[in-house]
N, C-alpha and C positions, 0 to 999 in steps of 0.2 A: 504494500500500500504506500501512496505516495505521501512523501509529507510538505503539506502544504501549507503557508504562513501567509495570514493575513497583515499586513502592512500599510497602515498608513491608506486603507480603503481596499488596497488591490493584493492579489491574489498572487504569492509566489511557492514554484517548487521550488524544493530545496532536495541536491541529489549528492551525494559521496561522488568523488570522480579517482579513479585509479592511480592519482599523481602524488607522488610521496616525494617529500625532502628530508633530512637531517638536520636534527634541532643543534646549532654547534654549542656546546659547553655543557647539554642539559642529556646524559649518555641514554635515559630510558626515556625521552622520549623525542617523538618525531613529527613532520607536517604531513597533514594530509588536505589537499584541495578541496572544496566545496563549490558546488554553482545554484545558483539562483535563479529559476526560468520564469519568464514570467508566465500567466493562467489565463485568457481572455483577454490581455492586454497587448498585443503583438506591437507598438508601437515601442515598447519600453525596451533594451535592448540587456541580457542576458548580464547577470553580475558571478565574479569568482572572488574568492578569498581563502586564507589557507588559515586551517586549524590545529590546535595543540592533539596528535593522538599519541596516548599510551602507548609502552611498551608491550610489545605484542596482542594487540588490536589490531586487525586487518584494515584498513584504507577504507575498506565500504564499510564498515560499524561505527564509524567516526560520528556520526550526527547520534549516536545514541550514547555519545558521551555527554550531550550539550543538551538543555532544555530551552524550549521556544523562545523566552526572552532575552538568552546569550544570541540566540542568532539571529534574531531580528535586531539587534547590536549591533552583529557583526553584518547585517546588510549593508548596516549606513556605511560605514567605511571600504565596503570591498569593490573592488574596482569593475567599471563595464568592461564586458567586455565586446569587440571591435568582429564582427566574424564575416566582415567584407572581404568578399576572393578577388584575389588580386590575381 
């Protein structure tokens, strides 16, 4: 099931995405990417942001470390993103 966050009126998904980095200094834990799509609103353009996940947590359980009002936070700050083909 999807999860989806209401914001500020409009409707986003919110998905795990397969993209990991390395937390430097912090050994148990790591980044994993998150994207925000928007619900009915196709004008709005796709938001990404990267989150704190545990040590050994796989990349796709990462939203089930975080509850609704940490990521609706973390919208406001996470960047759009651009997905015009060049």
């Amino acid at each position: 099931m999807p999860r989806v966050l209401d914001i500020d009126g409009f409707e986003w998904e919110v998905k795990a995405l397969p993209e990991t980095a390395p937390h430097p200094g912090a050994a148990r834990w790591s980044y994993a990417k998150i994207r925000f799509d928007p619900v009915g609103h196709d004008d709005s353009p796709p938001r990404e942001a990267w989150l704190m996940l545990e040590e050994n947590v796989p990349a796709r359980n990462v939203l089930d470390q975080y509850n609704d009002d940490y990521l609706s936070e973390t919208f406001l700050v996470a960047e759009e993103v651009d997905e015009a083909v060049s």
